[in-house]
Backbone as CSV, one residue per row, in Angstrom:
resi,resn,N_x,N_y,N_z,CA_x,CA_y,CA_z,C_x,C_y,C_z
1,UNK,-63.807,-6.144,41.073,-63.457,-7.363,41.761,-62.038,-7.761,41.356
2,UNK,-61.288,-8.299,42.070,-60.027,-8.291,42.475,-59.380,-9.914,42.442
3,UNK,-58.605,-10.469,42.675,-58.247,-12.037,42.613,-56.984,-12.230,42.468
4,UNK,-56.723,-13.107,43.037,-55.291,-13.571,43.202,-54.356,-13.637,41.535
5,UNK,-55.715,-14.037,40.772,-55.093,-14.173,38.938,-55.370,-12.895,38.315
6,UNK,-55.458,-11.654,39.043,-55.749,-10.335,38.612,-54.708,-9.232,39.383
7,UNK,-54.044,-8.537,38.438,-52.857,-7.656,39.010,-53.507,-6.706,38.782
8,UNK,-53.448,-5.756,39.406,-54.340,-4.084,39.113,-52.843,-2.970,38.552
9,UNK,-52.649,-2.575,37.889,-51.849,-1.806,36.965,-52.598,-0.112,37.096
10,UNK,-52.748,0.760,38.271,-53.274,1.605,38.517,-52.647,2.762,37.624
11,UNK,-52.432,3.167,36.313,-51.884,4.148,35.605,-52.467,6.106,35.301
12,UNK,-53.714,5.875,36.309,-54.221,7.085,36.228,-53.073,8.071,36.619
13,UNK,-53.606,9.530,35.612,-52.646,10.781,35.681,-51.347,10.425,35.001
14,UNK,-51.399,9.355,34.719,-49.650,8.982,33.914,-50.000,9.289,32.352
15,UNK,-48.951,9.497,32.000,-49.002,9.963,30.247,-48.169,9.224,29.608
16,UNK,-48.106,9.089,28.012,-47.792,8.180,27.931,-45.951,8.289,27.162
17,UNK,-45.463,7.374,27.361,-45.525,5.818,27.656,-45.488,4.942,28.496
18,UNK,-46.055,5.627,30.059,-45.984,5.158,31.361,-47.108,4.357,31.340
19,UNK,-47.911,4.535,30.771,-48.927,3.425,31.315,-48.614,1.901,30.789
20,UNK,-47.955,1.627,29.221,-47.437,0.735,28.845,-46.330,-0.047,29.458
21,UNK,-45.483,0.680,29.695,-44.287,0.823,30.276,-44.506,-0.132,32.019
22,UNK,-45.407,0.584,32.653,-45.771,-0.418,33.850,-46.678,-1.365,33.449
23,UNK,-47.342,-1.695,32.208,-48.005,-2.853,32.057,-47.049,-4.031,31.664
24,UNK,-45.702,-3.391,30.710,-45.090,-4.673,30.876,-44.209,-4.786,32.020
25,UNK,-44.340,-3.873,33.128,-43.070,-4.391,33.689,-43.926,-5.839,34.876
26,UNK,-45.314,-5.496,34.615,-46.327,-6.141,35.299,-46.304,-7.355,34.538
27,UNK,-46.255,-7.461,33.434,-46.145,-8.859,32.789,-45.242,-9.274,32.743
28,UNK,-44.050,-9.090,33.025,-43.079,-9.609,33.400,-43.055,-10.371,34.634
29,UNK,-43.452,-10.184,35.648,-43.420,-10.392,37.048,-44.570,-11.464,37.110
30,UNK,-45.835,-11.307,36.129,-46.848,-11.842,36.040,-46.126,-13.819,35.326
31,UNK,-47.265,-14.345,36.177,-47.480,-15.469,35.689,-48.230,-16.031,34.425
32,UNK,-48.177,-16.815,33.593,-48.645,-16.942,32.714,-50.385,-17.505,32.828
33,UNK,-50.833,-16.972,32.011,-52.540,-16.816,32.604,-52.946,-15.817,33.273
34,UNK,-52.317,-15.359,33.683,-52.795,-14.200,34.775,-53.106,-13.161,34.308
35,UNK,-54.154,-12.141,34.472,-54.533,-11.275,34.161,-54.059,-9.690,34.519
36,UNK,-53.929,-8.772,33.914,-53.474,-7.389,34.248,-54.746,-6.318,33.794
37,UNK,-54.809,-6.170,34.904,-56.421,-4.854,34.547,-55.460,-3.645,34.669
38,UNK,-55.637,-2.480,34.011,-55.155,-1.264,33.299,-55.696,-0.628,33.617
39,UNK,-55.743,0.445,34.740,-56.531,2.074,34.594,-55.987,2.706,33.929
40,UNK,-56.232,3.531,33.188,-55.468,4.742,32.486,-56.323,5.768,31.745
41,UNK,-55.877,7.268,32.395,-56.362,8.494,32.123,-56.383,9.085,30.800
42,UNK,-54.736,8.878,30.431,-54.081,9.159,29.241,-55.021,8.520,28.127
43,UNK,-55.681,9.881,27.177,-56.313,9.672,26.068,-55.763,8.472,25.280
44,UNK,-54.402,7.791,25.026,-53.726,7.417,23.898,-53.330,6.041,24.769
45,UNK,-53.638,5.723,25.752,-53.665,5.317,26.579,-54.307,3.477,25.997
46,UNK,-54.992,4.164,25.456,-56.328,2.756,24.793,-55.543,1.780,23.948
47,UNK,-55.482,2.647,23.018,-55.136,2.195,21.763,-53.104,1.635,21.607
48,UNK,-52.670,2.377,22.926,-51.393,1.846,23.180,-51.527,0.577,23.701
49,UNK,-52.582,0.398,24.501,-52.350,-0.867,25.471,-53.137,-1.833,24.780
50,UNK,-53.807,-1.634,23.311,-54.391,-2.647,22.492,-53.279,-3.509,21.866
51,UNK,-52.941,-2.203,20.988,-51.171,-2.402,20.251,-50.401,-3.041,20.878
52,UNK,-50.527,-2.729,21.872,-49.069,-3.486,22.864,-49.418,-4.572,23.268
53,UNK,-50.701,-5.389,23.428,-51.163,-6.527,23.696,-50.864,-7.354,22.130
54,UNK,-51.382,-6.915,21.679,-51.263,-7.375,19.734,-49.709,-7.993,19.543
55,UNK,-48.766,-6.689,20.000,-47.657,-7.254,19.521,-46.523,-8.159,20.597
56,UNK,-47.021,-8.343,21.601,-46.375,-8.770,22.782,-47.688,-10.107,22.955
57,UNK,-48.307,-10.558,22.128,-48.833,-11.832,21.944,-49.423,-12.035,23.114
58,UNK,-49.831,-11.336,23.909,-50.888,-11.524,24.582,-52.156,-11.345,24.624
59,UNK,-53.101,-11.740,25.212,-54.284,-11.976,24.611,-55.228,-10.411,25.550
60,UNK,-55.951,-9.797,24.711,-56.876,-8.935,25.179,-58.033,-9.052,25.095
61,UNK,-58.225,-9.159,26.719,-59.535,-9.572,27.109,-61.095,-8.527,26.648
62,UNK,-60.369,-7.442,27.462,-61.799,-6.238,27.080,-61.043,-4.649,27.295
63,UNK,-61.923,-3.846,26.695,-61.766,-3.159,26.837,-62.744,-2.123,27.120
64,UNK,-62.869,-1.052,28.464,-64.277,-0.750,28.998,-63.469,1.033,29.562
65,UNK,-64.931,1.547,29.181,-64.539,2.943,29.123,-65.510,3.820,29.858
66,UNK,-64.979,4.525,31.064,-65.959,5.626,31.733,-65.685,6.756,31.865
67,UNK,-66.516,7.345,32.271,-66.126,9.008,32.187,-65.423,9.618,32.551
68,UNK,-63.907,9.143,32.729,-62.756,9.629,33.212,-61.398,8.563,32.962
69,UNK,-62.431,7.518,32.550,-60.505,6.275,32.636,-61.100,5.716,31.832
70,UNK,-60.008,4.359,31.035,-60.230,3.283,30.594,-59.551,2.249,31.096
71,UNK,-60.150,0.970,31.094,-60.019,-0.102,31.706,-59.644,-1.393,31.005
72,UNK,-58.340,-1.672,30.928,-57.891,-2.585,29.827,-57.557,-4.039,30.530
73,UNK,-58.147,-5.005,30.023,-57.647,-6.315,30.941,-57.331,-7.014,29.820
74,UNK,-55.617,-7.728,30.357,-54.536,-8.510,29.277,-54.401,-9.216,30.395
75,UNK,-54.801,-10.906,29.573,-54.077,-12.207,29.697,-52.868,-12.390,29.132
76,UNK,-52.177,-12.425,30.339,-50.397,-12.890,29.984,-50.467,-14.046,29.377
77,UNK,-49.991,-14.503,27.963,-50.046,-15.453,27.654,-48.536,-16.381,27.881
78,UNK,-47.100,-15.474,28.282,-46.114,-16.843,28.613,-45.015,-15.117,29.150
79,UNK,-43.629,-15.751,29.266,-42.647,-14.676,29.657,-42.320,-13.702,28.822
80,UNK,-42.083,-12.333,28.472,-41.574,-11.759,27.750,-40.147,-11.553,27.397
């Protein structure tokens, strides 16, 4: 499910540091509150876009994993 306060950040088949890399360029553009859901293929993929929430002070919502992607959703907490 999808929403006007939800940006979809589609990073499948990208390696990394592309999947990060378009998550902030997404939080940038993003409004504050707004959410960024994360596909991403890339094994390293996870644990980058945890880190990178951690240190870019935004808040991480969840993190959800299926048999081919993981699914990372970050609340923008202000501008970068």
């Amino acid at each position: 499910m999808s929403n006007e306060n939800e940006v979809t950040v589609d990073a499948r088949e990208k390696v990394c540091p592309v999947p990060v890399l378009e998550t902030a360029k997404a939080a940038r553009l993003a409004k504050p509150g707004q959410v960024i859901k994360v596909i991403a293929t890339d094994p390293a993929a996870k644990q980058d876009l945890v880190n990178w929430a951690r240190v870019t002070n935004n808040e991480l919502l969840s993190v959800e994993e299926n048999n081919d992607a993981v699914v990372v959703r970050i609340r923008v907490k202000g501008k970068l």
